[in-house]
N, C-alpha and C positions, 0 to 999 in steps of 0.2 A: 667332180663328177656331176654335180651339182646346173655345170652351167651347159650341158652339153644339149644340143637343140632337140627341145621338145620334152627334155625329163622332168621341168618343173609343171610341163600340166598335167605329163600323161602323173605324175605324183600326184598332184591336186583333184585330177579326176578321182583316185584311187579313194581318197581323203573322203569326198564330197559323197561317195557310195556307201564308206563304212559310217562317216558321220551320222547319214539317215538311216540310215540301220540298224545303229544305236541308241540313237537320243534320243529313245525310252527307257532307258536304263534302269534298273532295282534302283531305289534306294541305299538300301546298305553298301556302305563304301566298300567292304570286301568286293562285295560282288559287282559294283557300279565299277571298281578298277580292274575288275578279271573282263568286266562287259568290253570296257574302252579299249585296255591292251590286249587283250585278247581279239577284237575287230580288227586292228590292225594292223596285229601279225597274222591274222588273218589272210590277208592283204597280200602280207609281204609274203607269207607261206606259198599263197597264188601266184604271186612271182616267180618264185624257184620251181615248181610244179612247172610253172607253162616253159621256163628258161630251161629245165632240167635236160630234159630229151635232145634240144639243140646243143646244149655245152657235149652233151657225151657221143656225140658224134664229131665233134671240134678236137677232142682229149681224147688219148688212148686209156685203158686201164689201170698201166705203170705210170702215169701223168698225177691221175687221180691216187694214186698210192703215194707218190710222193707229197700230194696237199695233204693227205692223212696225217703223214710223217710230222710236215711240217705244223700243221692242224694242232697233235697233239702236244709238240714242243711248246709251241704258243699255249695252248690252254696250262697246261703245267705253270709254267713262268709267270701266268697274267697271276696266279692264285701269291706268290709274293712280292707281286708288284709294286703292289700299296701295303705288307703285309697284313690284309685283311680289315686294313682300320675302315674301307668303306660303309663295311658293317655297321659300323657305329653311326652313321651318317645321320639315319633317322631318329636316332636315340633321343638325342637331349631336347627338354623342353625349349632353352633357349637358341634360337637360330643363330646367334652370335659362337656359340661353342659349336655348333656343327657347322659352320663357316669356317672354323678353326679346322675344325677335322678334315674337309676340305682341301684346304690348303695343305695339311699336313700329307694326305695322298698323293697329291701333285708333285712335293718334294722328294716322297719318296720312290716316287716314280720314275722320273726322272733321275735320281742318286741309284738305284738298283738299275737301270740303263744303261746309265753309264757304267759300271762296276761289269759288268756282263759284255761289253763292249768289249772293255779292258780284258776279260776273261776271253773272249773270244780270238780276237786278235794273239795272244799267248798260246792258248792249250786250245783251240778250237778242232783244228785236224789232228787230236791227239785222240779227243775226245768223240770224234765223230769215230775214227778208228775203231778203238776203243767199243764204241756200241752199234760195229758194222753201219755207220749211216753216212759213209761215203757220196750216195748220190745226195745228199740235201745240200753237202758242202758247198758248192757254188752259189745258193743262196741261204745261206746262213745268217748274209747280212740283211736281210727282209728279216730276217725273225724279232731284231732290233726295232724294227722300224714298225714292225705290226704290235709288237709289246708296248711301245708307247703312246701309241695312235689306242690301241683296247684299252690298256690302260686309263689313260684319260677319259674316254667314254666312260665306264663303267664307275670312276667316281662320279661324274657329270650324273648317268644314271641313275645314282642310289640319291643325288641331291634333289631330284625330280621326284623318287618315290617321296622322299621324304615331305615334300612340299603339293604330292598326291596330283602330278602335275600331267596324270595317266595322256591327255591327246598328244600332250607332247611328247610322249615315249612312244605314243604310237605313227608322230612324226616321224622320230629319227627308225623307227624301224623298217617302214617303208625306204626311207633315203637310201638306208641299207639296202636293204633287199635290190631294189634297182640300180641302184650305182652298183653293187655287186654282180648282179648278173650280165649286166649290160657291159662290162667292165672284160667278164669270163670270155663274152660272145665276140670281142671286138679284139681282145689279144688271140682268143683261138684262131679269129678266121687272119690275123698276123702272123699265125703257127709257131707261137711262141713257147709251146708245149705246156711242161710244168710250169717255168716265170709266171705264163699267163694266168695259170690258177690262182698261183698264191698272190697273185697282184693284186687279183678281183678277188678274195680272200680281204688283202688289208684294207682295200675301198672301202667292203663293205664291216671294216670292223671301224672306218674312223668318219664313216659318212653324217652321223649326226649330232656331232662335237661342232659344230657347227651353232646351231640348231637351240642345243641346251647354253652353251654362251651369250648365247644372244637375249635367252632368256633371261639367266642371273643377271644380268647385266641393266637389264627394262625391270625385271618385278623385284630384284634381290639384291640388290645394291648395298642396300644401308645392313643389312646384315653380317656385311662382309666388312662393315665400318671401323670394326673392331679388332680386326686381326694385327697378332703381336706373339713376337717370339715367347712370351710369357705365357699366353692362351694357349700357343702349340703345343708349349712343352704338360700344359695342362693337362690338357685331354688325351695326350701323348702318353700318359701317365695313368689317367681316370679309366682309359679306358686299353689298358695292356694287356686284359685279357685276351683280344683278340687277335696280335702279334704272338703270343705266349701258347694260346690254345687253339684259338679255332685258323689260324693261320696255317700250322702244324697237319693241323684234325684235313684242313681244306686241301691241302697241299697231297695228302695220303689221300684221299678222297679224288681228287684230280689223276692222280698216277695209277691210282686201283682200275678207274676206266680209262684209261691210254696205256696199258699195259694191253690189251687185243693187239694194238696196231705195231708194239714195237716188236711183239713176239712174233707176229702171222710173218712182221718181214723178215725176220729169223727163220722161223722155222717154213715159211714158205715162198720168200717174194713179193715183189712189188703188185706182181697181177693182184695175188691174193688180197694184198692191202686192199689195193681198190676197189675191190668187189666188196666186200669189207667195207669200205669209205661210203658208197655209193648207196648200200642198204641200211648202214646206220643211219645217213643223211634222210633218207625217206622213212624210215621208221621215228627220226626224232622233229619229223614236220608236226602231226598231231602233238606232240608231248610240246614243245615251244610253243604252237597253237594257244593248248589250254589251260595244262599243267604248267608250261612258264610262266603265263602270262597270273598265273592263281601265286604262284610263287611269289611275285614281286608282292601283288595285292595283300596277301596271306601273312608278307614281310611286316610291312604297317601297322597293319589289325592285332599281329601277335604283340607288337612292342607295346602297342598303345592298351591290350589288353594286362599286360605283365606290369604296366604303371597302374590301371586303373582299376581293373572288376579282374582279375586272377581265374574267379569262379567258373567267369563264361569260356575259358578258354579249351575246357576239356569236351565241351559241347561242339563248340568251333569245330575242333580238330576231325570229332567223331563223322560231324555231320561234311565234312568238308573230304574227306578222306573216302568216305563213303559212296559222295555221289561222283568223285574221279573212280572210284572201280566202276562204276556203273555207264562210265563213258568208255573208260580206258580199254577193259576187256574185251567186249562184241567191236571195236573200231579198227584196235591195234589187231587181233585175232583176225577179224578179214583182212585186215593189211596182207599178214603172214602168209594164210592162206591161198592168197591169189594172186603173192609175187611170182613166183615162179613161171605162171603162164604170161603175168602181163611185161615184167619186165623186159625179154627178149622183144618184142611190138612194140612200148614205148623207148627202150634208151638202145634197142640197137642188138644185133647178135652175141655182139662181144662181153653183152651183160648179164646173160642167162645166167652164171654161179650165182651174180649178188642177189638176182631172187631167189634161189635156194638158201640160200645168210639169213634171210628173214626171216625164216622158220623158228631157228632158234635164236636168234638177237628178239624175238617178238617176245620173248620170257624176262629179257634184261628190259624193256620195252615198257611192256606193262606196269612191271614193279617199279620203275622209275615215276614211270606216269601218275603212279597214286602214291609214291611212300615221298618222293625229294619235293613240292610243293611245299608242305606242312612241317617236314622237317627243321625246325630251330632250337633245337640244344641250346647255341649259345646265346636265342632270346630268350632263354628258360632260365640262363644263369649253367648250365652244362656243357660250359664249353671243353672239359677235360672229359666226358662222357663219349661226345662225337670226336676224340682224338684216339680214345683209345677202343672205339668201333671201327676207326679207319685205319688203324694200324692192324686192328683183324683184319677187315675186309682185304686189305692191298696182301696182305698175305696169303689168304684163302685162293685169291683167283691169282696170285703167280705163281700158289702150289698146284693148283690147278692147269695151268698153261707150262710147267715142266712136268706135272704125269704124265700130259698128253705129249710132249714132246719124247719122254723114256720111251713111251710105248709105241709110239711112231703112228697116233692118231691123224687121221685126215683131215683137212680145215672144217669141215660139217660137224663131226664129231666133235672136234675139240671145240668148236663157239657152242655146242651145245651143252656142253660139260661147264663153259663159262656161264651160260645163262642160267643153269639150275643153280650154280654157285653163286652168282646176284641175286635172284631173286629170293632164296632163305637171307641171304645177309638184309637185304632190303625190308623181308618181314621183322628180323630179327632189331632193324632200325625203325620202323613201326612200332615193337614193343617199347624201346628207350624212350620214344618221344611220350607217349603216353605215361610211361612210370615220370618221368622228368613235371608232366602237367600234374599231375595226381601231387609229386612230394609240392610242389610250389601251392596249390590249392591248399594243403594240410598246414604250412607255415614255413616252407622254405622259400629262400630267398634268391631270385635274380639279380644278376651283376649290374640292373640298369636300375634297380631299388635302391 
């Protein structure tokens, strides 16, 4: 996508407007890497915003149900792709062991690919039966192809944090963003229907694998000098907590929010989904904005605090948690408020329900926005803490999504009944993280100590 005429300058232009826009940046690495990724998904946020309105006149609303569909298979799977060792990426002082770890996510990236390949090909139409999702079946085999294209990125990505290599994530996330859209706009106007989504869907999940290669390759060479089946099985080892717990914890965590999309197409259909699809999409533009971009940064600072000063981190947390309510509420809250009238004007008649979705998705919204940034149990050493919060949570909203199905709730109703059910469990994940800082402050110990 990369080489298609004119996308490496209108890219470069993009680059060159958030660079000066930034390069005053705070000091403090937290917030010098929420400045840097956060500008540039910025950026890329700007891209889907202006691409949005065109794609949804291109796709009908069962189109975009079906990317949902597939959307959320993909996110599910990517969570044990690598099972969870990215995690670890940042962790170890020496570069030669997280080179290891590295390499060991690629392995098993690839080994769980293939294995799911194998599963596919077998029990695939049994399985799609099975959970009513007969339309994805014709592209099932995209789901392969997008799991190891995100895959790869996302360890690539944690190797970036780790090396705090923020313009370069805010490279590849631009790449994304336009190769993705551009991707959307050129199979639609092809009338390729759904294919064309989920195509510019895996564009834009493998467009800056690229990018970060090229990087290890110029600055991180000799760190990867070292790799040996004895180091893999090392840290394979050192750090299994993360396969064992937060793998688990991640995975119920992943299904708890992709459970909306697999019920609504149950209990209501593909239009549903998409209306659905289309106002989580735009309700999760601010939250990637700043609350993503705080996550990565927030990743770093907590590790390097849980090695070094323990003390400062219940400060961190407070003070960092605090000023996202103070963003997330009056932003995400007009969001809500003024879907309804604006969505039918910008994406088109057919789109009036998904602004009534924001209503109540603005409830999951919020609380996302200020509790999942700050959220690290398993940098706290709690990694069995956040597994058995996610085995609540994923239960709570699928009891919650079969009352409303007994009672033959409305789709309004019932996202509203989910959002009040996320947003207690999201507080309820607020208090964990804090009781988690406070025992490690007192003399308990992290699994990276």
């Amino acid at each position: 996508m990369s080489k298609l005429p004119g996308f490496e300058k209108l890219r470069n232009i993009f680059l060159q407007i958030g660079y000066r826009q930034y390069s005053s940046a705070m000091s403090s690495p937290l917030w010098k890497g929420v400045v840097v990724i956060g500008g540039g998904t910025a950026l890329a946020q700007g891209i889907t915003i202006i691409s949005t309105p065109i794609i949804t006149r291109l796709y009908i609303p069962s189109d975009f149900g079906l990317l949902g569909i597939y959307s959320s298979i993909l996110t599910i799977l990517l969570v044990i792709a690598s099972l969870r060792y990215e995690y670890a990426i940042p962790v170890p002082k020496d570069s030669s062991r997280a080179a290891n770890i590295l390499i060991l996510c690629l392995m098993i990236i690839t080994g769980v690919t293939g294995i799911l390949c194998i599963s596919f090909l077998l029990i695939g139409s049994r399985i799609a039966e099975m959970l009513d999702l007969q339309d994805l079946l014709p592209y099932s085999w995209l789901v392969l192809v997008g799991l190891l294209g995100a895959g790869i990125y996302q360890a690539l990505n944690y190797w970036a944090i780790r090396q705090r290599d923020y313009p370069r994530i805010t490279r590849t996330k631009i790449n994304q963003s336009l190769g993705g859209s551009l991707s959307k706009i050129l199979f639609g106007l092809l009338s390729l229907g759904p294919l064309g989504l989920i195509l510019g869907h895996i564009v834009s999940n493998v467009a800056g694998i690229y990018t970060f290669i090229k990087a290890i390759v110029k600055k991180d060479r000799d760190a990867f000098g070292d790799i040996s089946v004895i180091g893999i099985k090392s840290v394979a080892q050192d750090y299994r907590s993360f396969p064992m717990y937060t793998a688990p914890a991640t995975l119920l965590f992943a299904v708890s929010l992709q459970i909306p999309v697999f019920m609504l197409t149950v209990m209501y259909g593909l239009d549903v989904v998409g209306w659905y699809t289309l106002a989580h999409q735009m309700l999760a533009l601010p939250v990637a904005l700043i609350s993503g971009s705080m996550a990565q940064a927030f990743y770093g600072e907590a590790a390097k605090g849980v090695r070094e000063s323990p003390e400062i981190l219940r400060r961190l947390y407070l003070d960092t948690t605090k000023k996202l309510a103070l963003i997330g509420i009056p932003l995400l809250g007009m969001i809500a408020i003024i879907a309804p009238w604006i969505f039918p004007i910008v994406f088109g008649s057919a789109w009036e329900e998904a602004g009534l979705f924001c209503l109540p998705l603005a409830l999951v919204a919020v609380s996302q926005f200020i509790v999942t940034p700050t959220s690290k149990l398993a940098v706290y050493g709690f990694n069995h803490w956040d597994l058995y919060f996610n085995c609540a949570r994923t239960v709570m909203v699928f009891g919650g999504f079969y009352f409303a199905s007994m009672f033959n709730f409305g789709p309004l109703v019932t996202l509203t009944l989910y959002g009040a059910i996320m947003a207690v469990m999201y507080f309820v994940l607020y208090l964990l993280n804090l009781c988690a800082i406070d025992r490690l402050h007192l003399g308990g110990r992290s699994c990276f100590q």
